[in-house]
N, C-alpha and C positions, 0 to 999 in steps of 0.2 A: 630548276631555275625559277627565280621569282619573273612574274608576269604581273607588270601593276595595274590596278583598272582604273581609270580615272572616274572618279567623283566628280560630281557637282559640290562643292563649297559654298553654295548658295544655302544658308539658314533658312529652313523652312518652319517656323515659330508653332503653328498646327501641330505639324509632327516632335516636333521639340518637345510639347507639352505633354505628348503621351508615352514619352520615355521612361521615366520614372514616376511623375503625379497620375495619383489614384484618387479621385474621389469619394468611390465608394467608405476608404477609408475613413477618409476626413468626415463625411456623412454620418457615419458611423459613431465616430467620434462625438460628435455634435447632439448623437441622441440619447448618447451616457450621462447627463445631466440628469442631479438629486433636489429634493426642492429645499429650497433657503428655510434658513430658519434661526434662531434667538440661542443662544448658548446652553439655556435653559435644554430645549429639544436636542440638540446637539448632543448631551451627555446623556439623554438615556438612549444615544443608538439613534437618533431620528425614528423613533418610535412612537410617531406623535396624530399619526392620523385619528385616535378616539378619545383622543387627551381633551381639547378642546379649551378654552380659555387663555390661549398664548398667540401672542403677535405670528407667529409662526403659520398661523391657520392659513393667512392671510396668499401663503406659497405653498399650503399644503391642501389641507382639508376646510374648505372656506366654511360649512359646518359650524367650525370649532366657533367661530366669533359669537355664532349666537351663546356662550357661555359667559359676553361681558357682563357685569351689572356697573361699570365704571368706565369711561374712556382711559386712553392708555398710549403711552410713547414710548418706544426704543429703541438705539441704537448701538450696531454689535459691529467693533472693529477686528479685523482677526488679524495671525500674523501665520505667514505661512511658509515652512523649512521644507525642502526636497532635496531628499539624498538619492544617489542613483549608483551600487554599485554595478559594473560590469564583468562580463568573462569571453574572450573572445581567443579562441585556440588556446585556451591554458593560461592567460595574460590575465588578471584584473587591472581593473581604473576604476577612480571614484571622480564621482565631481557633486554639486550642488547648489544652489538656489534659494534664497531666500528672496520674501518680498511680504507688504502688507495691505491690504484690502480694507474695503467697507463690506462686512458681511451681509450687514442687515439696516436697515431702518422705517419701521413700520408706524402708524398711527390708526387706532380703532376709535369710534365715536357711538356711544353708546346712546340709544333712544328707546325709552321706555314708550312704549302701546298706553293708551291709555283705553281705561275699561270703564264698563258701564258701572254707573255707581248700584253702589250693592251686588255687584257682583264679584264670584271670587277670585283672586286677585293672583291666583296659582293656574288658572284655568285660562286654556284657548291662547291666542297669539297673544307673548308678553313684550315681548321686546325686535324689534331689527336694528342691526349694529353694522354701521358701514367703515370700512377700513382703504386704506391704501397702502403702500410699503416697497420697497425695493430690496430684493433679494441677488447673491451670488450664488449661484446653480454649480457652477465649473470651474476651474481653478486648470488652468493650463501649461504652468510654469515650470520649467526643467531643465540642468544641464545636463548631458551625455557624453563622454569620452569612453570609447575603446578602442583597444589595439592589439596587434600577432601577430604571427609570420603566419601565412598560408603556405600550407607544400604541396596544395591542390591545383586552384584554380586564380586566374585573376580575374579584375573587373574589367579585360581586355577580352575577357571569353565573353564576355556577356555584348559589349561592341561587337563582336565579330560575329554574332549570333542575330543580332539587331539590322546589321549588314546584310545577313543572305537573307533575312526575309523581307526587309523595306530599304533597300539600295539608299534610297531618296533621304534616309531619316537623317536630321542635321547631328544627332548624336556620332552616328555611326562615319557620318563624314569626318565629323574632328577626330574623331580616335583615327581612321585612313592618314588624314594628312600629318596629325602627329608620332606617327610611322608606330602604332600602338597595336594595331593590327595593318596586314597587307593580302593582298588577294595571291592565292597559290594556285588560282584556274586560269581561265581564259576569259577575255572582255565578252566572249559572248556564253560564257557557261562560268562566273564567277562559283570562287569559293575563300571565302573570308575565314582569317583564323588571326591568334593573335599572336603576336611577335613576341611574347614576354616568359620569360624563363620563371619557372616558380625554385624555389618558396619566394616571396613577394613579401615585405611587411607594408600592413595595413594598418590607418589609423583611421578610426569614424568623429566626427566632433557634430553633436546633435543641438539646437539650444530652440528650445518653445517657450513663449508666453503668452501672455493674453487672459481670457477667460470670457463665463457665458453669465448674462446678470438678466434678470425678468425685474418688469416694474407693473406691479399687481392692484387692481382695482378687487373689490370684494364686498358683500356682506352674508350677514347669518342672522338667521331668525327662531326664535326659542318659542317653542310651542307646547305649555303646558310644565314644562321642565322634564320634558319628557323627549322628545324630538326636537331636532336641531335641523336644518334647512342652511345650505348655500349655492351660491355663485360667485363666478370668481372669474376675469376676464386676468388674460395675460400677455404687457407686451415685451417682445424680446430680443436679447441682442445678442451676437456671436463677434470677438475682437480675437483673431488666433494668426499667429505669426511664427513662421518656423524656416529654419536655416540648417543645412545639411554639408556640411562636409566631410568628402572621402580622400584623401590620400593613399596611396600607392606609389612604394621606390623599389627597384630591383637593378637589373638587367634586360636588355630588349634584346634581339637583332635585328642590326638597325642597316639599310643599303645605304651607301654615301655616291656622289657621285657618279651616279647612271649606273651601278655596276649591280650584279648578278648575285654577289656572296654577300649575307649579311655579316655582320660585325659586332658581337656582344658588347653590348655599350649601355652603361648607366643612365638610370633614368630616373623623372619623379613627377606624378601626375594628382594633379587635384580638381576632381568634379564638384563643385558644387550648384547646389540648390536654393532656391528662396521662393518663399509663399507669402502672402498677404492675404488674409478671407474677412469680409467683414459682411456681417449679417443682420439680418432685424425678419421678425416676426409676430405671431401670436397662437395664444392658446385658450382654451375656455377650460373652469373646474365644475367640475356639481360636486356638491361631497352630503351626504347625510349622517348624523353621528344619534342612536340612539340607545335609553339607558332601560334596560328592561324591569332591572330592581336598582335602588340605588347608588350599588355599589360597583355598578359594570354599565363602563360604556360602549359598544359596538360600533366602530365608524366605519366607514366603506369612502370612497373617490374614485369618480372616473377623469380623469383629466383628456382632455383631447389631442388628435397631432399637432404638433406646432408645426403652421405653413410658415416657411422662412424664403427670401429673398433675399440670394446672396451673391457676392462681387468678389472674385476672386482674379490677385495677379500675380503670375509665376514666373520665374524667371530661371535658367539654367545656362552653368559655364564649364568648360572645359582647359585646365593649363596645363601644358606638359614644358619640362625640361630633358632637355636630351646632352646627356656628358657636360652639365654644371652648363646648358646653353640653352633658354629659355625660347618655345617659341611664342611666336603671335598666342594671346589668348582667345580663344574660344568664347563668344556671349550670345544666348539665346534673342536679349531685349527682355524687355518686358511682353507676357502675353496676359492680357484680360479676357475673363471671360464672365458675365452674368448668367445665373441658371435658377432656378425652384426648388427647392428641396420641401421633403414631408417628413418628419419626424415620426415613431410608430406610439398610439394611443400609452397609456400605461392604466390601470386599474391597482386600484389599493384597497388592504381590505386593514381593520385594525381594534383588539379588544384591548381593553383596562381592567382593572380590578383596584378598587381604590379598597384600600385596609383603614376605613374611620377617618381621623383625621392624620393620622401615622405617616400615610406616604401612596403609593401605588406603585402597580408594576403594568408595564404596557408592552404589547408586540404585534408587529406590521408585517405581512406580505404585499410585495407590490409583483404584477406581471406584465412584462411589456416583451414584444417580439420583434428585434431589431430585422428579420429578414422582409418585416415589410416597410422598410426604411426606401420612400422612392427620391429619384433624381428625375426633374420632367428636361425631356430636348428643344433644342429651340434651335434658330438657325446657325449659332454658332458650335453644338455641340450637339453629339447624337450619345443616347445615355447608353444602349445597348448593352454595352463592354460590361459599366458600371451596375447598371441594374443585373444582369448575367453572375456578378461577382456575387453583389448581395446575399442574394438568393443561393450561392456554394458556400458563400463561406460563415453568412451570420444566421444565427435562431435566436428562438427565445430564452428568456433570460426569468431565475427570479430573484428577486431581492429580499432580505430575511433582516428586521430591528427589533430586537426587543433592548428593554432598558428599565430602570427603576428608578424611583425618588423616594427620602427616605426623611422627614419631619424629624430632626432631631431634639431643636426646641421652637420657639416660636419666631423666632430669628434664623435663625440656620438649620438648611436643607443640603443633605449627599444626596448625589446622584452619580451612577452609573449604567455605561450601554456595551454594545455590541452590534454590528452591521456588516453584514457580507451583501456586496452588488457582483451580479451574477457577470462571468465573463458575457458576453453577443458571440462568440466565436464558436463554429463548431472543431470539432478534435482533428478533424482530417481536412484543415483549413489549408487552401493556397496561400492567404495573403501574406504579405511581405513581412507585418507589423502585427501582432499577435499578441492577448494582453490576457491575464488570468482574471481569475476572481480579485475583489479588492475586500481587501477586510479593515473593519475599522472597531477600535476598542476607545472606549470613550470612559471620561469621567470629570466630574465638575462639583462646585457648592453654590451655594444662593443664598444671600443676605436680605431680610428683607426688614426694611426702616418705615414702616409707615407706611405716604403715598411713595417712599423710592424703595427700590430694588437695584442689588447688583450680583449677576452671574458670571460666573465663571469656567472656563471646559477646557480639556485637554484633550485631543485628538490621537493618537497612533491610527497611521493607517500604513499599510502591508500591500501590497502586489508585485509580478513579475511580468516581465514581456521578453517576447521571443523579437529580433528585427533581423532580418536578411539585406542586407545593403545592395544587392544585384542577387537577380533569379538567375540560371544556366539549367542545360537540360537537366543535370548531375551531377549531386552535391553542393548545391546551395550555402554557402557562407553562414553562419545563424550565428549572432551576438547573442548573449541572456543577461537582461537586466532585473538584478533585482531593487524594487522602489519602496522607499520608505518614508511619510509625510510625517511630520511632528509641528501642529497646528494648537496654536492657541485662539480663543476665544475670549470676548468681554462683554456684556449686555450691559447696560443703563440703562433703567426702567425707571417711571415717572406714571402715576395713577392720578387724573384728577376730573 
């Protein structure tokens, strides 16, 4: 005989929020940002750390700038596609995404040193070149649809697992009162389980926008034509927006009327979710690029953590219908919370080989260790859980660009790259949200007229993510997405 225990239906917003929102994720998230750059860099791979002489330096290797002997303007609009298909119990769905951005827009100022007369004019500090530029880091934008029949479990195991360990939690209450689960112990020795008969069809609808944009002060100093000298301050912004909904229809047993025996009756429940994060920060570069002989450059960059201060508001709801009879919906409110975040250093290392005036070939290791990615607590939020997480589930990561440019006449340059960004995950990861390596194949041409210039690049880039939509002790749901970007790029360059 069912025995009901009464809930409190009081929303508890606190508790609400740590039902599903993970920060550590979104952290995480936040510290996969690549540095901006010109169409030009784009195509050989972002392979640009020992290149030097590209607006690009300006988010990369601030180094490169000391390579202007000209001031220099340009700007890069992009256009950016995301396809997403999925597989969730033998089901595929496709969905997708477009939109178009400001890539880039940079301006370098070049000022020549002036030297002692009669002296030689190749020798000692020649030049410092100061720049400014806005860059986009991250591109956030995505749609997700999947869907199945489960013959396992439903997201009423996961309520009712929620139930016996935080009675209080306002999730766990709406799923009680929407008869989604019900207690089969006693008021003083509960035992929560869920009412729902499997197989269950499931649908997920995911949808993210936003993205991550740095606005870069800089210069670079050429010493000799032999070493290259920068600094680079960086301020920055985080705009990310994301919306989650789960559906769920079956059959429940459902008690009607005070009574004892349930009664298999149709149902259909939709949990969703919604996030607002907005951020701003800063970072610092040093970068040094030197050429040993003339025909090899050596760059190196340490860029700093980005301190971020950031605002985040979430919001969670619960609707169920019971036999085509809708009840009261479920709404968490809005819960805000501000917190600190630290982004983890990265390090770049990068050679060239320029072949005369033909072309060059270049390639980049960068290293950054996402496991020391922190969250600071304050008195609305205790990081614990979150830092805990970090520290299981991400490490270090590296990142691998090489790329080429290829002089065909004096006018027209091919270029081609390649770029793998290391997954942050390790292999025997908990989290919910799990993303592979990201691979990117590039290639582009370059007109150049004089004082103007115009580039062009094509982007493929390749990844996969594992998502689990509700954790249970056994047997975890797991969606597999595979993602696929097809990005275009445009630079307009102007020398005067």
């Amino acid at each position: 005989m069912k025995i009901k225990y009464l809930l409190s239906v009081i929303a508890i917003v606190a508790i609400t929020k740590n039902s599903f929102a993970q920060y550590s994720q979104d952290v995480v998230r936040f510290s996969t940002f690549q540095n901006g750059s010109t169409s030009r860099i784009k195509a050989i791979g972002n392979a640009g750390t020992a290149i030097g002489g590209d607006l690009s330096s300006l988010s990369g290797n601030p180094a490169g700038l000391g390579f202007f002997t000209h001031s220099e303007f340009s700007i890069t609009p992009e256009f950016y596609g995301s396809k997403v298909k999925s597989s969730y119990f033998g089901q595929t769905g496709n969905d997708s995404k477009n939109s178009a951005n400001l890539s880039n827009a940079s301006i370098v100022y070049y000022q020549r040193l002036n030297s002692p007369k009669g002296s030689d004019k190749t020798k000692g500090w020649l030049s410092i070149n100061y720049g400014a530029g806005y860059s986009r880091t991250n591109n956030f934008y995505e749609n997700i649809v999947y869907n199945g029949k489960n013959a396992s479990n439903s997201i009423s195991d996961y309520y009712a697992g929620t139930a016996n360990n935080r009675p209080d939690d306002a999730l766990a209450q709406w799923a009680y009162k929407d008869n989604l689960i019900d207690n089969f112990g006693t008021a003083q020795k509960p035992d929560f389980a869920s009412t729902v008969y499997v197989p269950v069809n499931q649908t997920g609808v995911i949808t993210r926008t936003g993205g991550q944009s740095e606005f870069d002060l800089a210069f670079g100093a050429n010493y000799s034509n032999k070493l290259y000298l920068g600094l680079g301050v960086a301020i920055t912004d985080i705009r990310y927006d994301y919306s989650r909904q789960f559906i769920e229809d079956g059959t429940a047993s459902i008690t009607a009327n005070g009574g004892t025996t349930g009664t298999r009756t149709p149902f259909n429940s939709n949990y969703a979710q919604n996030q607002s994060t907005r951020g701003s920060g800063a970072n610092v570069k040093l970068g040094v690029i030197y050429k040993p002989v003339e025909a090899v450059r050596l760059g190196f960059t340490f860029t700093s953590p980005t301190f971020y201060s950031i605002s985040d508001v979430y919001a969670e709801g619960l609707a169920t219908s019971i036999n085509g009879k809708a009840n009261q919906p479920n709404s968490s409110g809005d819960y805000a919370l501000n917190y600190n975040m630290r982004t983890p250093l990265k390090l770049a290392g990068g050679a060239a080989v320029f072949i005369g005036k033909y072309g060059f070939i270049s390639g980049d290791v960068e290293y950054i260790d996402y496991s020391t990615t922190h969250i600071s607590s304050n008195d609305s939020y205790d990081n614990s859980s979150d830092i805990d997480a970090i520290k299981a589930n991400y490490k270090s990561a590296i990142n691998l660009h090489v790329g080429a440019e290829a002089r065909v006449t004096n006018v027209f340059y091919l270029r081609g790259g390649y770029s793998q960004q290391g997954s942050p995950f390790k292999n025997n990861t908990g989290a919910t949200d799990v993303s592979s390596d990201i691979k990117t194949v590039s290639g582009g041409i370059g007109l150049r007229f004089g004082q103007y210039y115009v580039d062009a690049t094509y982007a493929h880039v390749t990844g996969s993510e594992s998502f689990s939509p509700y954790l249970i002790n056994n047997g975890n749901p797991t969606a597999n997405f595979k993602k696929t970007n097809d990005n275009a790029f445009l630079t307009l360059g102007y020398r005067f």
